[in-house]
C-alpha positions as CSV (number, residue, x, y, z in Angstrom):
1,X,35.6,112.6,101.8
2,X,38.4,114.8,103.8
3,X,37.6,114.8,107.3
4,X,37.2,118.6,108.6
5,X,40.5,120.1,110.5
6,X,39.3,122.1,113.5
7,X,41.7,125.2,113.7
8,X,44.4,124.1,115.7
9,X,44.8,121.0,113.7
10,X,45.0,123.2,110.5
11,X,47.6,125.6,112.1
12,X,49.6,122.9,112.7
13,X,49.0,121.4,109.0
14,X,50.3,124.8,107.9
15,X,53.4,125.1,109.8
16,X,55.3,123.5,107.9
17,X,55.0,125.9,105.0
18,X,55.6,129.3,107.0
19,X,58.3,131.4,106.1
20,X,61.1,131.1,108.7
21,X,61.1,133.9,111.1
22,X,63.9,136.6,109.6
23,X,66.5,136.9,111.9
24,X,67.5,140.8,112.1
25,X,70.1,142.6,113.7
26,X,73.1,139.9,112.8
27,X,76.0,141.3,110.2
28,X,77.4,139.1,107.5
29,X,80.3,138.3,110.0
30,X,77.6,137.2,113.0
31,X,75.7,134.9,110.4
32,X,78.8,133.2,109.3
33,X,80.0,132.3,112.4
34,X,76.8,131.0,113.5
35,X,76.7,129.4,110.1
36,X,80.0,127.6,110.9
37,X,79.1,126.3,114.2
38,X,75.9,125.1,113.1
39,X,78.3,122.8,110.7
40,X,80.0,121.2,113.7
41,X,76.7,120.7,115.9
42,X,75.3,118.7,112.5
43,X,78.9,116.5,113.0
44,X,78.6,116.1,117.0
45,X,74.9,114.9,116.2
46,X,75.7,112.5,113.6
47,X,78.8,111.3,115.5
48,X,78.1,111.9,119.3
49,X,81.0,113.4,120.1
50,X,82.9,116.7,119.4
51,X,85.4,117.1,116.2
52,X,88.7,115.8,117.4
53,X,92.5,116.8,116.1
54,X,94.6,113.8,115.1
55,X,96.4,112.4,111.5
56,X,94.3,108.9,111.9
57,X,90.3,111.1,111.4
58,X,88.7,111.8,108.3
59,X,90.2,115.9,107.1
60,X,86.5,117.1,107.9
61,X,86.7,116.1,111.2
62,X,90.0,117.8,112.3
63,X,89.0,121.5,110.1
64,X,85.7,120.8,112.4
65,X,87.9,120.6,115.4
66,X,90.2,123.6,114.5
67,X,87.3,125.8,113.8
68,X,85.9,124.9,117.4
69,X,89.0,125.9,118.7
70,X,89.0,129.5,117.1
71,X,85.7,129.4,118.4
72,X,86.3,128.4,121.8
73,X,89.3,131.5,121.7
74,X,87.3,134.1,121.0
75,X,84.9,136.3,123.9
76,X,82.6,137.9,120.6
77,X,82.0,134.0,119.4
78,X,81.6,132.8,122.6
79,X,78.8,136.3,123.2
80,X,77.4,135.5,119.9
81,X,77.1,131.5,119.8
82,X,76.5,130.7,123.8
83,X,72.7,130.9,123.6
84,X,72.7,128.5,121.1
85,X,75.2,125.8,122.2
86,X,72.7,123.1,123.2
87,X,75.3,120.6,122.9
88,X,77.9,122.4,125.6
89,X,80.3,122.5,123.1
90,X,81.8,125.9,124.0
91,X,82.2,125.1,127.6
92,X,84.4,121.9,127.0
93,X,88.1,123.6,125.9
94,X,90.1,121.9,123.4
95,X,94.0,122.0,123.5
96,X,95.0,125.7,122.8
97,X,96.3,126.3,119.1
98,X,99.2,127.7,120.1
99,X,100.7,124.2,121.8
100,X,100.1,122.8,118.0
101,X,103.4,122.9,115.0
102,X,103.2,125.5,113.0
103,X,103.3,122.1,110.0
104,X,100.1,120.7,112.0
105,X,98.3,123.9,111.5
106,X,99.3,124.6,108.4
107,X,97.4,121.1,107.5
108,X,94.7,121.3,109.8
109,X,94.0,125.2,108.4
110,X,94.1,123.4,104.3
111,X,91.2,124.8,102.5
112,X,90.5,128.0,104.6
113,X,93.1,130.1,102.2
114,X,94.7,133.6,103.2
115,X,91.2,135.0,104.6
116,X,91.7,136.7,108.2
117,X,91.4,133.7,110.9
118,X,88.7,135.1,112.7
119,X,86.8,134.0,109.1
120,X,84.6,130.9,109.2
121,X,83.0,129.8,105.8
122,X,79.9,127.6,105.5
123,X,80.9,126.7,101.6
124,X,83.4,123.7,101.7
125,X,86.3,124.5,99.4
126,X,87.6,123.2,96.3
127,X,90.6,122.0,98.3
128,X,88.5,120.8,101.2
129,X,86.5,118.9,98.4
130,X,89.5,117.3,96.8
131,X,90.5,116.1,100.3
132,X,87.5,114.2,100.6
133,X,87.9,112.2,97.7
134,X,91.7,111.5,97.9
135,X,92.1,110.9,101.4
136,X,89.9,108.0,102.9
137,X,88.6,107.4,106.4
138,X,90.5,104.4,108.7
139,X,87.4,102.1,109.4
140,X,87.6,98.8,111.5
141,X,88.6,95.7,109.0
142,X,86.2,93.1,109.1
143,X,88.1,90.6,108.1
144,X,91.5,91.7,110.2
145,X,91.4,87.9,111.4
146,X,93.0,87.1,107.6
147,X,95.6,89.5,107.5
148,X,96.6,89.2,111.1
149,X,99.3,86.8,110.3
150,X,100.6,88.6,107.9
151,X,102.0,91.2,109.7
152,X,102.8,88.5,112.9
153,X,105.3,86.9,109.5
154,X,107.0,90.4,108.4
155,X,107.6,91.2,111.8
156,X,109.2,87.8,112.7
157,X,111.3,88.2,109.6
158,X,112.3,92.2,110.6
159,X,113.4,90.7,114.0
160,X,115.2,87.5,112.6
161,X,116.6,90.1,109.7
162,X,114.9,88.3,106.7
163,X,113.4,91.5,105.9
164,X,114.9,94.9,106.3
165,X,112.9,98.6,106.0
166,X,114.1,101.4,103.6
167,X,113.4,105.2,104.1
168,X,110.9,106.2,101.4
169,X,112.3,109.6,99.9
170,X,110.7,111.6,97.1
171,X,114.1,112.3,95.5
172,X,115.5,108.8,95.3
173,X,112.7,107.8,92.2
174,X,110.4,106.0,94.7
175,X,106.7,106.3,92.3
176,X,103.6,105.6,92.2
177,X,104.6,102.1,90.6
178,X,106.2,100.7,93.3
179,X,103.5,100.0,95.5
180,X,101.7,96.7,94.5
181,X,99.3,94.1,95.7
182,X,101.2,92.6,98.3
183,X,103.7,95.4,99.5
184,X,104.5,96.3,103.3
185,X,105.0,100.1,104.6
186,X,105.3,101.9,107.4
187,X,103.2,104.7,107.4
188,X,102.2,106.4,110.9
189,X,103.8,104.0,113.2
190,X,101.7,101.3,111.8
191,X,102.8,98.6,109.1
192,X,100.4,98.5,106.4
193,X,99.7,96.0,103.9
194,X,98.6,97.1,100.4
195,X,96.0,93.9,99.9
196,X,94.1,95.4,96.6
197,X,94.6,97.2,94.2
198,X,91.7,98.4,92.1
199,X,91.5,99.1,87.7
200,X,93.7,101.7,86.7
201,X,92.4,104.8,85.8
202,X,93.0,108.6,84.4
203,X,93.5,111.0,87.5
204,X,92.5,114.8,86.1
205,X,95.8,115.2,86.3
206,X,96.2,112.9,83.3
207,X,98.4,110.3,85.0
208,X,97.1,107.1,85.9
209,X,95.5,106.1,89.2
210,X,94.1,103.3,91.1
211,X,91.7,103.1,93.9
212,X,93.4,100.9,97.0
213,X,92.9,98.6,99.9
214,X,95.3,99.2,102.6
215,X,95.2,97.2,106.0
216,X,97.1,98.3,108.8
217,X,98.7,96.5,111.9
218,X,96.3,98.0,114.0
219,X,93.3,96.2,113.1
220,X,91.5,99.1,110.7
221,X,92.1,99.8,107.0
222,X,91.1,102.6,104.4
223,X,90.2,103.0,100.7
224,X,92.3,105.4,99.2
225,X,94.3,106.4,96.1
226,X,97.4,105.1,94.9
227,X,98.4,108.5,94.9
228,X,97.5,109.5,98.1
229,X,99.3,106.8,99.8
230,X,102.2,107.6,97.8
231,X,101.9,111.6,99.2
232,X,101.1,110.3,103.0
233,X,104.5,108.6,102.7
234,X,106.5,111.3,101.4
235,X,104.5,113.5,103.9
236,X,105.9,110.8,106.7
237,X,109.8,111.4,107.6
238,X,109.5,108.4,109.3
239,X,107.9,106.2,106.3
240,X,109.9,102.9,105.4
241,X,109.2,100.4,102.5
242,X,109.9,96.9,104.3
243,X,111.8,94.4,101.7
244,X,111.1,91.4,100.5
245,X,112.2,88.6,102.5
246,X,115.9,87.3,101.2
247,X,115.8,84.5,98.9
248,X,118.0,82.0,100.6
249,X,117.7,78.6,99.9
250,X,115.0,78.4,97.9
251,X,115.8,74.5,96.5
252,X,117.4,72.4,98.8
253,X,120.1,70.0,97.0
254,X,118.0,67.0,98.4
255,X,114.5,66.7,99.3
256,X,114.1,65.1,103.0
257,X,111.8,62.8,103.9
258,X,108.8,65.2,105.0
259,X,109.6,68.1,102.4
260,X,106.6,68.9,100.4
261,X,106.7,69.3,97.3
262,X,105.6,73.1,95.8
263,X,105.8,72.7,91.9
264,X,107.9,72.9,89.1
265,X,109.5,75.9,87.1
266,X,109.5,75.0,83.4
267,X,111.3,76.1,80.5
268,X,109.4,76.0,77.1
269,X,110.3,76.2,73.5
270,X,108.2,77.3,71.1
271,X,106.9,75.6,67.7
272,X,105.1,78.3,66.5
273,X,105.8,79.8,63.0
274,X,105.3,82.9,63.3
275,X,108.1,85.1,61.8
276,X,109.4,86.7,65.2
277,X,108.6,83.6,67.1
278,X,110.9,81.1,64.2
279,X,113.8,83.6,64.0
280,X,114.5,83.8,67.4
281,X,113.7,80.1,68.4
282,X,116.6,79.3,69.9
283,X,116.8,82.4,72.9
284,X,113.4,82.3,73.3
285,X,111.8,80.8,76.3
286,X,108.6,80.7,78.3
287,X,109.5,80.4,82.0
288,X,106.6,79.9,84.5
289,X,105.7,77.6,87.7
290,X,103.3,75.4,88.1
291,X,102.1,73.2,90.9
292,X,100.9,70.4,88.6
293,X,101.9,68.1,85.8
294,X,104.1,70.2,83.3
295,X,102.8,67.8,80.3
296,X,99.5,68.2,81.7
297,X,99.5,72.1,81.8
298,X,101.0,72.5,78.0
299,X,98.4,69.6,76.5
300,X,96.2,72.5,74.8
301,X,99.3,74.7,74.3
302,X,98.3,75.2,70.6
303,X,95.0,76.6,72.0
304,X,96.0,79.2,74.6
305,X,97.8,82.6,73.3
306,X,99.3,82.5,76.5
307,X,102.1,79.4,74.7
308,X,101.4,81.7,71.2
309,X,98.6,79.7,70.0
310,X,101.1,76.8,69.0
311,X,102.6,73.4,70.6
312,X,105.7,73.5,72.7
313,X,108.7,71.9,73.9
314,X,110.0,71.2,77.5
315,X,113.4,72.4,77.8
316,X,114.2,72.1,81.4
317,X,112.2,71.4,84.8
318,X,113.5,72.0,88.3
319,X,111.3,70.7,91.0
320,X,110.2,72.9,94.0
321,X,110.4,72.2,97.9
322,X,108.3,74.4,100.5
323,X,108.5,77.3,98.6
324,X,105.8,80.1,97.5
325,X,105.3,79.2,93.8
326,X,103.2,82.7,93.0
327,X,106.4,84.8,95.1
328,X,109.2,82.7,93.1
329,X,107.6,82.8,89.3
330,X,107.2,86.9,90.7
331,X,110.6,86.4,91.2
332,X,112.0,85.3,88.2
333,X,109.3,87.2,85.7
334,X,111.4,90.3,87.3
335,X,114.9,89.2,87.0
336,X,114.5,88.4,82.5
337,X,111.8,91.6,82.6
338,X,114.8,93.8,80.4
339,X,114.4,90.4,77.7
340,X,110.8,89.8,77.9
341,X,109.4,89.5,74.2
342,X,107.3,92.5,72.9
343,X,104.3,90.3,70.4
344,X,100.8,90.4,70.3
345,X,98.8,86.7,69.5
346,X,95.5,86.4,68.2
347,X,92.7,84.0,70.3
348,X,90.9,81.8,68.9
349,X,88.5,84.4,68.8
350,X,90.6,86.9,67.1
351,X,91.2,88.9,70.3
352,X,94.4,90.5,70.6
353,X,96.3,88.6,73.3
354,X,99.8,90.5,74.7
355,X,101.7,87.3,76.4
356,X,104.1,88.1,79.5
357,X,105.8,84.8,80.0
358,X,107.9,84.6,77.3
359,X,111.8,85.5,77.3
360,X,114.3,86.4,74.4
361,X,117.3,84.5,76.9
362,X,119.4,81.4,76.2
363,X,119.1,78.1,78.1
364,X,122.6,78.8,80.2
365,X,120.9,82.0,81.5
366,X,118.2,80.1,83.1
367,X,119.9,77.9,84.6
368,X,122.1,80.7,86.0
369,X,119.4,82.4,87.6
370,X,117.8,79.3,89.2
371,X,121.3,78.7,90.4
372,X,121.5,81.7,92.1
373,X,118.0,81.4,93.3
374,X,119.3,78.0,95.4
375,X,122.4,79.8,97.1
376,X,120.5,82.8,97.9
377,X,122.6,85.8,96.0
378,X,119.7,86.2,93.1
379,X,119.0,90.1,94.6
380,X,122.9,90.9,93.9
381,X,122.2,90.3,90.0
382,X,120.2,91.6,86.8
383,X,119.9,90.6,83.7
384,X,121.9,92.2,80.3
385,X,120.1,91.8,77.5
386,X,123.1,93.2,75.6
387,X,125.4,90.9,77.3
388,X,123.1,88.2,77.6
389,X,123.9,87.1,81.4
390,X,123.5,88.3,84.7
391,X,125.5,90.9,86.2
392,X,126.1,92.1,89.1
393,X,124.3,95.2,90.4
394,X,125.9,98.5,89.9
């Protein structure tokens, strides 16, 4: 049985459900800006401090810390809003708008369109909306202790020249595809390191897309599109792609006493029957590295569709010293890219299998290449498939 509510209790049982007290005598304009600054005071609360200008905070933020400005400039905002600034936001002045670029406030104004300034809206815009999902916060990285040597190596190699940095510029072709797993920018002031890259997927736009994991020098990272890092660089004058480091030596001619050993490239031929595979037998080569036992890794060779479902023979080895097997088989998958071999091989399963190690290029080419690798001069060379050797770039 309910226990009985004297009156006070009830009134305050009912409170909850009263209509809110209608508050008269405020135009449109009056309610919007109150509306507006109520926004910001919900951001100081969750954050506990006051929206803040700068490239490095989340686009909210800084279109919190513009509108505070406007605020802050204006005697009828400052008549209308006083009373209710329980935070003292109105009393603290932010850096006049008139000391920022007109670029900077061209970006920090995105999304308020060609109403007058003295406008604030409460309704986030379609382009303030878009923002947040392209363009990703800069958090602390957890795990900045992995990557921290990282960027101590590229910037050893920049200082001893091993590695160089390019401008990044919209009209020299650089896209979207050039930024892999692995890759070092400038973006910022800051090198960052592109450690993941997510499943590709259809932007609205139609193109493809991938979501991102970018770690920068500074200790934090962000989550962001492929396409959005690829607009914050253009967007950057100062931007730089940093290079690979230079091949150089890759082999020596004669392992010393403490080299380690790395692994093996290997050159395979194919005994597979199948029509393409037969008529081009003689040009056509699987080239990979491996950091075990080459007759080892092509025992079930007739079961993999990676070796075309069929056995194989070595044609050629060349043992590895101190080198990065993953960077060199990179390395040479990108030099015979122009000859690699178009099939598609059915699993044991009968799922279609597309293999990427295979390579319509004679033996002498090979060895070419892996020459070249040894003195260091691979980056001045491409492969002609018309031709059928390297040649020079350009």
């Amino acid at each position: 049985m309910a226990r009985d509510l004297n009156l006070d209790e009830l009134a305050a049982e009912l409170a909850d459900f009263a209509p809110p007290e209608a508050k008269l005598g405020r135009t449109p304009r009056e309610e919007r800006i109150i509306a507006g600054f109520e926004e910001v005071q919900r951001f100081v609360d969750k954050h506990g401090h006051a929206p803040r200008h700068g490239e490095d905070n989340d686009i909210f933020e800084r279109l919190y810390a513009v509108r505070l400005d406007r605020l802050r400039e204006q005697e009828d905002c400052l008549a209308i809003l006083t009373p209710l600034d329980r935070q003292g936001l109105l009393s603290g002045r932010g850096a006049p708008l008139t000391e920022m670029s007109e670029d900077d406030l061209a970006a920090e104004l995105e999304g308020f369109g060609e109403s007058d300034i003295t406008e604030l809206r409460y309704v986030r815009t379609t382009a303030e909306k878009r923002a947040a999902e392209e363009i990703a916060n800069r958090e602390p990285c957890e795990d900045f202790d992995r990557f921290k040597p990282l960027f101590t190596a590229v910037q050893a190699d920049l200082n001893s020249g091993a590695r160089i940095t390019q401008p990044i510029r919209k009209d020299a072709g650089f896209l979207k595809t050039d930024i892999r797993e692995g890759e070092f920018f400038i973006l910022g002031g800051q090198t960052a390191y592109v450690a993941e890259v997510g499943e590709t997927f259809k932007a609205p736009n139609g193109e493809d897309d991938a979501r991102l994991r970018v770690i920068y020098s500074n200790g934090t990272e962000s989550n962001l599109l492929l396409r959005s890092l690829q607009r914050a660089l253009y967007k950057d004058d100062a931007s730089r792609r940093v290079s690979e480091p230079n091949a150089g030596p890759l082999f020596a001619s004669a392992n010393e006493a403490d080299d380690l050993a790395s692994g093996t490239i290997y050159v395979l031929r194919s005994k597979s029957d199948n029509p393409i595979v037969a008529a081009n037998r003689e040009v056509l080569h699987k080239i990979g590295v491996t950091g075990g036992d080459v007759t080892r890794r092509i025992a079930n060779a007739r079961l993999d569709p990676t070796f075309l479902m069929a056995d194989v023979e070595i044609v050629a080895t060349y043992t590895l010293y101190n080198i990065n097997r993953v960077k060199l088989e990179n390395l040479i998958h990108r030099i015979f890219a122009p000859a690699q071999l178009d099939i598609e091989i059915k699993d044991r399963f009968g799922n279609p299998i597309v293999p990427r190690e295979w390579f319509l290029v004679p033996r002498f080419a090979v060895d070419d290449a892996v020459a070249r690798i040894r003195d260091g001069t691979i980056t001045d060379y491409v492969y002609d498939p018309a031709t059928a050797q390297l040649v020079q770039r350009g």
